[in-house]
N, C-alpha and C positions, 0 to 999 in steps of 0.2 A: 206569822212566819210561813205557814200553807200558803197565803196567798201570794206574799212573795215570789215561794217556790214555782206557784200553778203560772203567775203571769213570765217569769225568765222563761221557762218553757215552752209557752205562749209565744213570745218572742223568735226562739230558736225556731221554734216550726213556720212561725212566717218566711224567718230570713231564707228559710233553708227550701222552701217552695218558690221564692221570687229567683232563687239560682238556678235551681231548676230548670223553669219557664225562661231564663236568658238563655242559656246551652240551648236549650231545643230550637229559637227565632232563628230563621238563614238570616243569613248577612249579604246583601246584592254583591257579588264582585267589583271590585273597583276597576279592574277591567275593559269595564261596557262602558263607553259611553253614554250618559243618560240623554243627549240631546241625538245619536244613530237615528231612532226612529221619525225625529219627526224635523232631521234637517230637508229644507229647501233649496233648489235650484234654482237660478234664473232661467225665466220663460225662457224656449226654443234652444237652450244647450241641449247636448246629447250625454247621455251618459255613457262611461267607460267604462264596459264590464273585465275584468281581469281574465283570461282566460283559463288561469288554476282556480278559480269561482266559478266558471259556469262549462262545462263541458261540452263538447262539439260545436261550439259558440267561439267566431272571431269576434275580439274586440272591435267595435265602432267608433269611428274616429270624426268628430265636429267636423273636418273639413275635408269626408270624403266622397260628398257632393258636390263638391268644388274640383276635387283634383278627378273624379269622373269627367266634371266636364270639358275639363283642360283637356284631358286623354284624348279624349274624342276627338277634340278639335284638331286636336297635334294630328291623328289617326288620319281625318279627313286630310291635312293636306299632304300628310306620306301616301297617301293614295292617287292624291292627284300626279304626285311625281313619278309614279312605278306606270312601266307600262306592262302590258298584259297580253299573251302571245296566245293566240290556238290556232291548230291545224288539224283537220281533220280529213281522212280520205276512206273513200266508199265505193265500194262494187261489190256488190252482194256474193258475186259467181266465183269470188276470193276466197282461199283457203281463210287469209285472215279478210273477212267481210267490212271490216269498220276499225279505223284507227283515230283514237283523238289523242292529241299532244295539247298540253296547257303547261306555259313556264311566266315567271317574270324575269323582269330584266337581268338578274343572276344569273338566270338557267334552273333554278329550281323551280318543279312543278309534277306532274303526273302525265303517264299515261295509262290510255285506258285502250282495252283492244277487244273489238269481237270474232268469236270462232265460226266459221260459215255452217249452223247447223246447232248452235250451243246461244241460246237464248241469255246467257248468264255472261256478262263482262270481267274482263281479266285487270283491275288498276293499282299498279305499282306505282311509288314516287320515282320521278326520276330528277340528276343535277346534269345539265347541258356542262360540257367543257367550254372554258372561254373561248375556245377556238373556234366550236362551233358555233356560239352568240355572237361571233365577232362575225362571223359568214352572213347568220340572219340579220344583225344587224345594218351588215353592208347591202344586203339586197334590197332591205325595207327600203334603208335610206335612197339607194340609187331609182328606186322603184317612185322614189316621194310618195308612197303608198297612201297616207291619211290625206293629201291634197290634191290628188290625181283621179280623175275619173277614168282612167282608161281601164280599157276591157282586155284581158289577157285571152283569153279565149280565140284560138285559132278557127278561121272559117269556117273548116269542116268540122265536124261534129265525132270522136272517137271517144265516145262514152261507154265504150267496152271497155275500156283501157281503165277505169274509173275516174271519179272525178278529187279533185283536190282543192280543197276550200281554206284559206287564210284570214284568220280577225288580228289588227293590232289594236286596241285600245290604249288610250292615252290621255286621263282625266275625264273628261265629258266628251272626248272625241271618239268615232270609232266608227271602223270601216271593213266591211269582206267583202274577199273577190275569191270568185271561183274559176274553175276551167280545168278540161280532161285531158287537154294539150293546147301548149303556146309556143311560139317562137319567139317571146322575148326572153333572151338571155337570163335576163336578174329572175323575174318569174321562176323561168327554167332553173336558174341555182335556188330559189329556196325551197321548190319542190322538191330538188335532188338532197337537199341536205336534210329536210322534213323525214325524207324515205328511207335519208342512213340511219339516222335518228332513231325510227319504230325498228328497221333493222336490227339494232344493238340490243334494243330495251327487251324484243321480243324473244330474241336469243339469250337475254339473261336472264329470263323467265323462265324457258324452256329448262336451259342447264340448272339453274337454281331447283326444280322441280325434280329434275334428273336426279339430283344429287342425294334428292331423301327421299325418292320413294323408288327409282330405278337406276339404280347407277352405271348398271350392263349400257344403259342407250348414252352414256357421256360420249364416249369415242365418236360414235355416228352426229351427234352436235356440234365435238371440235371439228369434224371436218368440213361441216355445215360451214362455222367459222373461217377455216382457213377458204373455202370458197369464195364467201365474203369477202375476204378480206382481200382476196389473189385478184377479184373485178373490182377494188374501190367502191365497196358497198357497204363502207364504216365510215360512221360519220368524222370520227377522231380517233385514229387505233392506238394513237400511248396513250391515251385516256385508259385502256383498256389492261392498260399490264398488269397492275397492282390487281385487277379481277384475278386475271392470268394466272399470276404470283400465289393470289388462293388458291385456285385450282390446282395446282402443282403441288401445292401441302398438304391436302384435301385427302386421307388415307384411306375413303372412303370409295374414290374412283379406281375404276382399273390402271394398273398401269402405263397401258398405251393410251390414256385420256391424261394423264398426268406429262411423259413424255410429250407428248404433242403441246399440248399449254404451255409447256419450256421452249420448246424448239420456235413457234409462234411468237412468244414473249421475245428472242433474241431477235427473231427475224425483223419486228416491229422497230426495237431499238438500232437495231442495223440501218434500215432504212430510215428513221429518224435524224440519224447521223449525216447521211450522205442527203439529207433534206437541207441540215446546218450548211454543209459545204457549198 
């Protein structure tokens, strides 16, 4: 009968230590895939990492060595179709010493200007008005500028005057001619529209300047402007309203700088009109 008792006991403490030992074993999640660690790719694919996986990391894309080099190619020939404008003019003994214009066929591009005395370059973007692309473009063309050898350059030599230099580019093609004075007509227009051109740009620069560090010298600029504007020394004056139009709302200017950019602004539209008729 003892031994009966001792082996049920016996029993109980086995069963009761193999339950035990089961509670405490983890159990892998079923979750994980057990084949994650050691799947294969085929040679030369790329992997695509998620970007909510890996932080500051774009995703890589199998075929974006491909469309790289498509881009390119596309690139290269929108490049051979744009052409590419600069002008530059220089005489040291000038308030403004040095002006470069760079635009493409838009009219978007930059100018760049130096102060006679200021080692440091002044370069804003600028947007040509189609009016006046439509001017360089009529010069270039009447000019046959990229198939023409001739020499603009008048015989005498007026290189106090400074000189003025023109590059057109055009795919693999590409040509400048210079001279300090010419008698050819076309030359002569796209000098003269070159020079309305840095005119306007550098006058926007000034007053933009004005505006936030001296706004007493606005008035003394508009009139600078209205000067301009009274000798045909803007390249496109409605180009210039919507400025105008700022300046006028501008509560930052004095009064009679504000006044005047109104009065200027009608004047232009005025004469615009009577351009129509």
């Amino acid at each position: 009968m003892y031994l009966k008792a001792f082996i049920f006991f016996l029993f109980l403490f086995v069963a009761s230590a193999e339950a035990q030992m089961n509670r405490r074993t983890p159990v892998a999640p079923s979750s994980v895939p057990a084949v994650a660690a050691t799947e294969t790719r085929p040679e030369g694919s790329v992997e695509i990492v998620p970007a909510s996986l890996k932080k500051n990391a774009r995703p890589v894309l199998a075929s974006a060595a491909g469309d790289a080099v498509r881009s390119g190619a596309a690139n290269d020939v929108a490049a051979d179709s744009v052409d590419e404008y600069r002008y530059e003019f220089v005489q040291t003994a000038f308030l403004i010493s040095r002006i470069v214009i760079r635009h493409d066929e838009s009219g978007k591009g930059t100018v760049t200007f130096y102060r006679k005395d200021d080692p440091d370059p002044v370069t804003d973007p600028i947007r040509l008005s189609p009016l006046a692309m439509q001017r360089i473009k009529t010069a270039y063309d009447s000019l046959n500028f990229l198939d023409s050898t001739d020499s603009y350059q008048h015989a005498r030599d007026f290189s106090h005057l400074g000189t003025a230099r023109f590059t057109l580019t055009r795919g693999e093609r590409s040509r400048t001619a210079e001279f300090n004075w010419t008698d050819n007509k076309n030359a002569k227009a796209l000098a003269d529209e070159y020079r309305k051109i840095g005119n306007e740009y550098i006058w926007r620069f000034e007053i933009d300047l004005a505006r936030q560090t001296q706004p007493l010298d606005t008035p003394r600029l508009m009139t600078r402007l209205d000067s301009l504007l009274r000798r045909n020394e803007i390249s496109d004056p409605a180009a210039i309203i919507p400025f105008l139009t700022e300046l006028e709302n501008d509560e930052r200017l004095p009064l009679i700088a504000r006044n005047h950019a109104t009065r200027m602004a009608k004047q232009i539209e005025k004469q615009a009109e009577k351009t129509k008729k």
